[in-house]
C-alpha positions, 0 to 999 in steps of 0.5 A: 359208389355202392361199395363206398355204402357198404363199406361204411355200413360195415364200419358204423356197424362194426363200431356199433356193435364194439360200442355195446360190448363194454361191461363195468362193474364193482369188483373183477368177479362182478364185472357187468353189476353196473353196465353189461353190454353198453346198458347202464343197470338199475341202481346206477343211472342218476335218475336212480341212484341206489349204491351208497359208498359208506364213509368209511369206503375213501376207494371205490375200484371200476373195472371195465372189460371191452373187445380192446384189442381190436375195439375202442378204448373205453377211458374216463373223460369226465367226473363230478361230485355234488358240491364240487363248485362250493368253496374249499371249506364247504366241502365234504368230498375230495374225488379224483379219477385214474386209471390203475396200471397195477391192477389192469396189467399190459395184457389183462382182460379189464381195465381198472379205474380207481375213484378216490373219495376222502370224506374231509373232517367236518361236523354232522353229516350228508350225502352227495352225489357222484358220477364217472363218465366213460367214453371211447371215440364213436361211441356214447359216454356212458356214465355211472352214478351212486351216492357217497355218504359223508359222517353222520347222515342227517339229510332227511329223504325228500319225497317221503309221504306217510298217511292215512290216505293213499294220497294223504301225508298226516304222519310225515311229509319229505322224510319229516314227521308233522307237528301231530307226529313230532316227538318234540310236540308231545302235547299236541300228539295225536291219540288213537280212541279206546274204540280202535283196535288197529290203524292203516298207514300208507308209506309212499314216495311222491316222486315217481321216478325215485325210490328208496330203501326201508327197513322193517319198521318196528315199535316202542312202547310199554309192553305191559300197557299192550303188545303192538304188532304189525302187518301190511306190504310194508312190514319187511321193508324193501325197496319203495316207489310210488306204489302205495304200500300198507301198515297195519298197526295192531294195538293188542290192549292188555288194560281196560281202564283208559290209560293213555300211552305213548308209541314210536313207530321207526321208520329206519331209511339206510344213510338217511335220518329215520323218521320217528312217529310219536302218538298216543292210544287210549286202551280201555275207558275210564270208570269209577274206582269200585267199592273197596270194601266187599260183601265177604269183608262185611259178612266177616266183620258181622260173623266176628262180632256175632261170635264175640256177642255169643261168648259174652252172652255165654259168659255171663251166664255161666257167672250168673249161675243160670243155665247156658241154653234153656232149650236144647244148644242145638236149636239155639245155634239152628235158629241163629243159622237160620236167621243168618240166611234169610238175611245174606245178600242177594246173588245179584249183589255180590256179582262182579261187574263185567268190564269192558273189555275181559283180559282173557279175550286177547289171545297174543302170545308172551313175547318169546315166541309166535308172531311177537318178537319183542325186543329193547327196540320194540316189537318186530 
């Protein structure tokens, strides 16, 4: 009885152990990318499906490595694809599994599965998930997920939260702008007041499990207006959770005088629709237009018709046969002098009003180099 124990301990043992020594991965330098002995990798489980198969990708290779010889044989038993149970026409996928003798050979190391996956011929675009799943006899199947990426994608990502608040959604909600932050609604958008320099958003998934990739987020709108630049956890994108991650949005104004512009804040999710966030800042505030005519135009126009009255005086004068100056000219001209400044206008009065906000106070750089790199997509 006790070596029947033993013997069937050495045997559970032994197949567990040849069970954990599959490897899977994408390419036969990469083999262990996607299970490394017997564990699925993150990125290929379903409840975190990161690799997304472009359309252009109709095969993807698996190749497995095992103890072969003397372990179980490790075979795909089983596939599907997310829209696999909807008619023919409806579909955006054809899937098909086998196994590639070209490739694995009699004697080879691994053994190679191909995965067919033909986008069909339709309009617009969407993502589907795949799955394969591999067992062997007393072993646990094991199986592999990623997304496939059929034309144009246009499925926005769901639990997609962007806010002001760290619990919060004003700006977008499941990967879509709301009605404040619709470029659709310009009317209703929302305006950021002259009083605010910047303003923190919060990007964010709502599913703790699921996350998903960003790119750096990036702006549009009129440089000569202001020169936007960014700054948070969230600035170089990255991969996103439900860990709250920061955006600071600098406005850097160059006016002052209450234009209200327009600025598209691009959220890009790779093969999902972007999120674009339209809204307004007021730079500045608006004042009256000031006097066009200045206190140096008006001195000019009397210095002018004083000269012109002085050569008509003289003028006449002289056709008159009396003399120019009956005193000496020089105390004439000293006297006119001295009338002109006692009646100049005060040093308060040509002042000019302080702005708000000076232009010399906004020390950004010209676009070209620094912390601004502005290009036909906005400042990154």
């Amino acid at each position: 009885m006790g070596k029947r124990l033993i013997f069937a301990f050495v045997i559970t043992y032994s197949t567990a152990l040849f069970c954990s020594q599959i490897d899977i991965g994408s390419d036969n330098g990469k083999i262990g990318d996607i299970v490394s002995s017997g564990v699925i990798q993150p990125g290929w489980t379903f409840q975190n499906a990161a690799y997304k198969s472009p359309p252009s990708e109709a095969i993807l290779y698996l190749y497995i490595r095992g103890l072969e010889l003397i372990g179980p044989d490790f075979e795909s038993i089983e596939f599907h694809h997310e829209d696999e149970a909807k008619p023919d026409d409806h579909k955006w996928v054809w899937m098909n599994v086998t196994k590639d003798e070209k490739i694995s050979g009699l004697f080879s190391e691994y053994t190679v599965y191909k995965v067919e996956q033909e986008c069909l011929n339709r309009e617009g675009g969407t993502t589907l998930h795949m799955n394969v799943t591999f067992g062997a006899s007393g072993c646990d199947p094991i199986t592999v997920n990623w997304l496939k990426i059929c034309g144009q994608p246009t499925t926005t990502r769901s639990g997609l939260s962007v806010g002001f608040g760290t619990n919060s959604a004003e700006l977008a909600y499941d990967g879509i702008p709301t009605l404040l932050f619709d470029g659709n609604t310009k009317d209703d958008s929302y305006t950021v007041s002259s009083d605010l320099d910047d303003i923190l958003v919060y990007i964010y998934m709502t599913d703790e499990i699921t996350k998903t990739f960003l790119k750096s987020p990036y702006i549009i709108t009129d440089h000569e207006v202001m020169y936007p630049t960014l700054n948070g956890s969230a600035m170089t994108g990255g991969w996103l959770d439900s860990e709250r991650k920061e955006l600071q949005i600098n406005f850097n104004c160059l006016v002052d005088d209450g234009v209200k512009e327009e600025l598209v804040l691009v959220i890009e999710i790779p093969y999902f629709h972007d999120i674009e966030l339209h809204f307004f800042k007021k730079c500045g505030s608006i004042r009256k237009s000031k006097s066009k005519i200045s206190w140096g135009v008006i001195l000019l126009i009397l210095a002018g018709g004083g000269g012109m009255w002085l050569l008509w005086y003289m003028y006449n004068k002289r056709v008159n046969g009396e003399k120019i100056c009956e005193d000496s000219c020089g105390d004439a001209i000293s006297g006119i002098w001295s009338w002109l400044k006692s009646h100049k206008p005060q040093a308060s009065m040509l002042k000019k009003p302080a702005s708000d906000k000076e232009l010399g106070s906004y020390e950004g750089d010209d676009g070209k180099v620094g912390f601004n790199v502005h290009t036909q997509y906005g400042t990154v």
